[in-house]
C-alpha positions in Angstrom: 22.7 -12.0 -14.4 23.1 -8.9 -15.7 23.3 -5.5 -12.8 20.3 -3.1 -14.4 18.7 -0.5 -13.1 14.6 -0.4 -11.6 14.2 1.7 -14.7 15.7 -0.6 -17.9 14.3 -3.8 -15.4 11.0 -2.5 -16.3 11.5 -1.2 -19.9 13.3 -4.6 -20.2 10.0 -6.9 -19.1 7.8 -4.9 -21.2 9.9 -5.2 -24.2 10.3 -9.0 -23.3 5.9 -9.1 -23.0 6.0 -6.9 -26.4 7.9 -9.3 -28.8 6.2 -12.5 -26.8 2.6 -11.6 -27.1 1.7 -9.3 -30.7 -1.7 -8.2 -28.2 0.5 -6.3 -25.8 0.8 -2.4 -26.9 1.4 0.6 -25.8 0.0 3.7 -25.2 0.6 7.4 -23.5 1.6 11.3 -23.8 5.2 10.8 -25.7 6.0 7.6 -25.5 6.5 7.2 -29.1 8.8 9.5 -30.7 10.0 10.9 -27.3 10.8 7.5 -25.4 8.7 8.4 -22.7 9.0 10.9 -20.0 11.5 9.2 -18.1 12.6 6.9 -20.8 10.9 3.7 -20.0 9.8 3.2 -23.9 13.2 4.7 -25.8 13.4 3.2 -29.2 10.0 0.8 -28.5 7.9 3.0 -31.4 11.2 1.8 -33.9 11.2 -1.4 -32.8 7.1 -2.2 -33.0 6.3 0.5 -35.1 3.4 3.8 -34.2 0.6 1.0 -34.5 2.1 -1.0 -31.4 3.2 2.4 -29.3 1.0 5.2 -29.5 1.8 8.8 -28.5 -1.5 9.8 -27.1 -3.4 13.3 -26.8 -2.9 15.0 -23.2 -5.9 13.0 -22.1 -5.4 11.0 -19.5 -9.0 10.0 -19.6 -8.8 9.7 -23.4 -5.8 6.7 -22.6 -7.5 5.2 -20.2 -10.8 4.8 -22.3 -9.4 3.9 -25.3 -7.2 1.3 -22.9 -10.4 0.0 -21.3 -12.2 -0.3 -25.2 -9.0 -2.2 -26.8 -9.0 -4.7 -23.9 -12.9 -5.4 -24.2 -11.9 -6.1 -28.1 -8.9 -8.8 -26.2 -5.7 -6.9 -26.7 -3.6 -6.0 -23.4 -2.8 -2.8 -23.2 -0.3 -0.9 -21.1 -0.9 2.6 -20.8 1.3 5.3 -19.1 0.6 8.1 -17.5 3.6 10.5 -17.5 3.0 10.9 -13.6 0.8 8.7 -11.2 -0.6 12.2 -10.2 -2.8 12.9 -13.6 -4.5 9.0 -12.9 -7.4 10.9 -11.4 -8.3 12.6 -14.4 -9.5 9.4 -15.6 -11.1 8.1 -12.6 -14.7 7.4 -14.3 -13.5 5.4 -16.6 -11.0 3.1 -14.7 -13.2 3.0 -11.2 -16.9 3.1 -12.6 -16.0 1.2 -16.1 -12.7 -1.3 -15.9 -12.9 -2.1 -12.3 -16.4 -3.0 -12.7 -16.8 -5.1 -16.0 -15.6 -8.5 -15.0 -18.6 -8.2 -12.3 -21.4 -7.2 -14.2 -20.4 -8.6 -17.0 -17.9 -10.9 -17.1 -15.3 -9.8 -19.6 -11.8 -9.2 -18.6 -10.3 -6.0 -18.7 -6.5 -6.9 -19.1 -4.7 -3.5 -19.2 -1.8 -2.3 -17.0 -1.6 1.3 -16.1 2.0 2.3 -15.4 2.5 5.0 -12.6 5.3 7.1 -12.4 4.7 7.9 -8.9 6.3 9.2 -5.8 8.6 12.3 -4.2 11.9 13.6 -3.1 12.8 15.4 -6.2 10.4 18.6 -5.4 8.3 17.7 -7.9 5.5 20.0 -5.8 1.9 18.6 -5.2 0.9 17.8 -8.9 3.9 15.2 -9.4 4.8 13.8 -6.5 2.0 11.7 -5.1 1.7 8.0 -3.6 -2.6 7.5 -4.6 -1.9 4.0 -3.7 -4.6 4.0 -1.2 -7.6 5.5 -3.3 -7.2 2.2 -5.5 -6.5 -0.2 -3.1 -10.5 0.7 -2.0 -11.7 0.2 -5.1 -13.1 -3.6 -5.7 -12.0 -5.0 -9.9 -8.6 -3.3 -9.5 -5.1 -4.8 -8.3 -1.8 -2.3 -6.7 1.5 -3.1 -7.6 4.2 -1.3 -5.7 8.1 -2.5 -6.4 10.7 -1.8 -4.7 13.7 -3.7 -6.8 14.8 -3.9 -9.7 14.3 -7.6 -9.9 10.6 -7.1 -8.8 9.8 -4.3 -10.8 10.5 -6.8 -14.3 8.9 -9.9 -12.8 5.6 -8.2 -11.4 4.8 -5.8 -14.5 5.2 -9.4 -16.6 2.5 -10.8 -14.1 0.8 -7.4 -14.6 0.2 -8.1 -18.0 -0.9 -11.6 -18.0 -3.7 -10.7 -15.2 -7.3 -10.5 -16.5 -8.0 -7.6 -14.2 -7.0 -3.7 -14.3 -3.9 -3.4 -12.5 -2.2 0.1 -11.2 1.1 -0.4 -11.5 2.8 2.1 -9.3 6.7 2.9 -10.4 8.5 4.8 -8.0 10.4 7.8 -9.8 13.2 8.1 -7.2 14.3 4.6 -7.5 14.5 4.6 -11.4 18.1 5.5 -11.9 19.1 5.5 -8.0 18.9 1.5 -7.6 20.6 -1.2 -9.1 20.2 -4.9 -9.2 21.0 -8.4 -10.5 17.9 -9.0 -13.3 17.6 -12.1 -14.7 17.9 -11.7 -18.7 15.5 -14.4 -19.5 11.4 -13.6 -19.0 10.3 -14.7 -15.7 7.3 -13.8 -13.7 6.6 -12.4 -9.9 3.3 -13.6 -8.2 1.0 -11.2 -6.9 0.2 -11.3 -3.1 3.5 -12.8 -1.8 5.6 -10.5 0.5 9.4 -10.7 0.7 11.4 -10.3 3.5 14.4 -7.4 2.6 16.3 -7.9 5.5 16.2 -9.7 8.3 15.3 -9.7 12.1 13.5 -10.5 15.3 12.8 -7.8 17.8 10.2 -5.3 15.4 8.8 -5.8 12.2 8.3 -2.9 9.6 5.6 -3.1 6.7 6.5 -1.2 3.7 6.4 -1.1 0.2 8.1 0.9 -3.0 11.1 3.6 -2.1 10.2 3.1 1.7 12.2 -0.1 2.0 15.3 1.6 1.3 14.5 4.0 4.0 13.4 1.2 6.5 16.3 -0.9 5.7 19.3 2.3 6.8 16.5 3.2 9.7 16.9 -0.6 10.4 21.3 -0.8 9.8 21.5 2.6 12.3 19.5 1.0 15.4 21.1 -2.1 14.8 24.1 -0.6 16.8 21.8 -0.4 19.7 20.7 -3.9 20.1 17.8 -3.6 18.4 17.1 -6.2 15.5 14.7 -5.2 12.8 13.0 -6.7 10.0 11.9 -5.0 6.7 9.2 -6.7 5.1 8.3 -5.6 1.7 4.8 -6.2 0.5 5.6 -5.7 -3.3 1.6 -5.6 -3.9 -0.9 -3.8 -1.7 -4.0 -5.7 -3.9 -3.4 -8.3 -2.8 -1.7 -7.8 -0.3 -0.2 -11.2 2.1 -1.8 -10.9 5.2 -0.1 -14.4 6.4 3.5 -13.2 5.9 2.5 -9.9 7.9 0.8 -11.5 11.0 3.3 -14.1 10.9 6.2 -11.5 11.5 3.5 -9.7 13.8 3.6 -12.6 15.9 6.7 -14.0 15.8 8.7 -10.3 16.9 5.5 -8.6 18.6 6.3 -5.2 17.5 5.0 -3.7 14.1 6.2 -0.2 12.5 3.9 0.1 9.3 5.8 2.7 6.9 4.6 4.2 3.8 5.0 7.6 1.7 1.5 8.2 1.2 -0.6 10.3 3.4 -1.4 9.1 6.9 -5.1 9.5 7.4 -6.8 6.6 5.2 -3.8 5.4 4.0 -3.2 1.8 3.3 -1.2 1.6 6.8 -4.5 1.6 8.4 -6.0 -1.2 6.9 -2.9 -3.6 7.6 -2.9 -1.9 11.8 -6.4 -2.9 11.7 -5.6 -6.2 10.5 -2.7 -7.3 13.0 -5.2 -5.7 16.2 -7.9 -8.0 15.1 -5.9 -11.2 14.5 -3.0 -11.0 16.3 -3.9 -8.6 19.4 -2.7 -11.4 21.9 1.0 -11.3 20.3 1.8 -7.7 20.7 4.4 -6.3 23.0 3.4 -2.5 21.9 1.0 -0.5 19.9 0.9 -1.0 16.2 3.1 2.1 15.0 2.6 4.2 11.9 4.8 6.5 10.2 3.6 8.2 7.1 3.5 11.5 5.9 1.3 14.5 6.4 -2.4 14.8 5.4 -1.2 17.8 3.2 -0.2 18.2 -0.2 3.2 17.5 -1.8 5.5 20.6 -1.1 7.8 22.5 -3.9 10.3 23.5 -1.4 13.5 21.2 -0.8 13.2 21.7 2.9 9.7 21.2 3.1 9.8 18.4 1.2 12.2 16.6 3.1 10.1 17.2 6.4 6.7 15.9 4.5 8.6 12.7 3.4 9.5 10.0 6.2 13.0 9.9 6.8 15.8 7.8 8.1 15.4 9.9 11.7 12.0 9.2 11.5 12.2 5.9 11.5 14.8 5.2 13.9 12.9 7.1 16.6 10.1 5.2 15.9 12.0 2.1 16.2 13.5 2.9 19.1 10.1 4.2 20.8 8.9 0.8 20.1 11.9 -1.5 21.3 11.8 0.5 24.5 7.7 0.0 25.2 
């Protein structure tokens, strides 16, 4: 297998889904000429032609409506917004018209939306969110968050065979920073199915996207103290595999749910709410949350870097909970 990074694993699968399937298309601001903001689609308009990937006005609601009409008419579209941030702007149409048809109506709406998401390169409050949690709420719609390389090809291919909407949030600090083993041949990830990252028996932490990088060193440094961690990483938030998660809850009895979005309402809560109701009786300590701030992204380097969870972070939290 060939070492690629979470960025040509992606442009990769969709290339792969592109030449397979003559219904799959793209659309966005740039991705044509341009390549794409960060380069996902480079040389995809010469290959399929302006008919196949089309550079879009700067309408994010325009995209996602004319995403939402093509896959009424049975094409599968995969639009990209140039950062996960400017998804709102189309929130009628995705939340009140895609997420919704199947119910009332029962035509699919096969289209992936691709999410440049995420911070640590002070991208300030307009381009560096984690909205994960806003969608995850929203019934019709399925959250995709990968963390490797490998994932990141396998799930957007599974992306695009679903029937329903999906959000398919790409973390922008892990597309040139991590590298993996891809396979070159098309292959598929399933939805719902948690992996384990690394390994261990005393606490458990839930996390998703760039997180498991930062849970995994958190998890290396209090290693040296006795402590044995396991990183779980959920890959999907809709759905999302509650039977992996209480499994570890009750099998180490101490849970540490990590994740970059905001705390309050974030999709942290949901899976501590889960483990008190069903597994209550297993715990050792309180279900612990790290997560950041209920404040917008900061510009500033420094600030930045306090907003985001780090490594410290972590290990404190870690070591709060293997000494309760």
């Amino acid at each position: 297998m060939a070492e690629k990074t979470y960025l040509q694993a992606i442009s990769d699968g969709l290339r792969q889904e592109m030449r397979l399937d003559q219904r799959v298309f793209v659309l966005g601001e740039d991705v044509g000429v341009y390549g794409g903001a960060f380069k996902v689609t480079d040389g995809f308009q010469a290959e399929f032609g302006p008919w196949r990937v089309l550079d879009m006005p700067l309408s994010e609601t325009a995209i996602v409506a004319g995403a939402t009409g093509a896959a009424l008419m049975g094409m599968r579209p995969v639009a990209e917004m140039q950062f996960a941030d400017f998804v709102s702007c189309a929130w009628d149409h995705l939340v009140t018209v895609a997420a919704k048809q199947h119910y009332r109506a029962g035509t699919p709406i096969p289209i992936v939306l691709r999410l440049p998401s995420g911070g640590g390169f002070s991208g300030g409050p307009f381009h560096s969110q984690n909205p994960e949690s806003l969608f995850a709420h929203i019934p019709g719609l399925k959250v995709v968050c990968p963390a490797t390389p490998e994932d990141a090809k396998g799930l957007l291919v599974t992306a695009i065979e679903d029937a329903n909407p999906v959000l398919f949030f790409e973390h922008k600090h892990l597309y040139r920073r991590i590298k993996g083993e891809v396979p070159d041949e098309r292959y598929s990830t399933p939805f719902g199915k948690a992996r384990i990252h690394r390994e261990g028996d005393d606490i458990v932490v839930v996390t998703w996207g760039a997180m498991v990088y930062t849970a995994a060193e958190a998890a290396g440094i209090v290693a040296q103290d006795g402590i044995s961690v396991e990183v779980m990483d959920l890959r999907t938030l809709i759905p999302w595999d509650r039977e992996a998660v209480l499994e570890s809850a009750r099998r180490t009895s101490k849970v540490l749910v990590l994740h970059e979005d905001t705390r309050t309402g974030g999709f942290g809560a949901e899976i501590a709410a889960t483990i008190a109701e069903e597994a209550f009786e297993y715990l050792d300590g309180p279900v612990k949350r790290i997560a950041a701030p209920d404040t917008p992204v900061p510009f500033s380097p420094p600030l930045e870097q306090a907003y985001l969870p780090q490594i410290d972070d972590v290990v404190a939290g870690l070591r709060e909970l293997a000494a309760y």
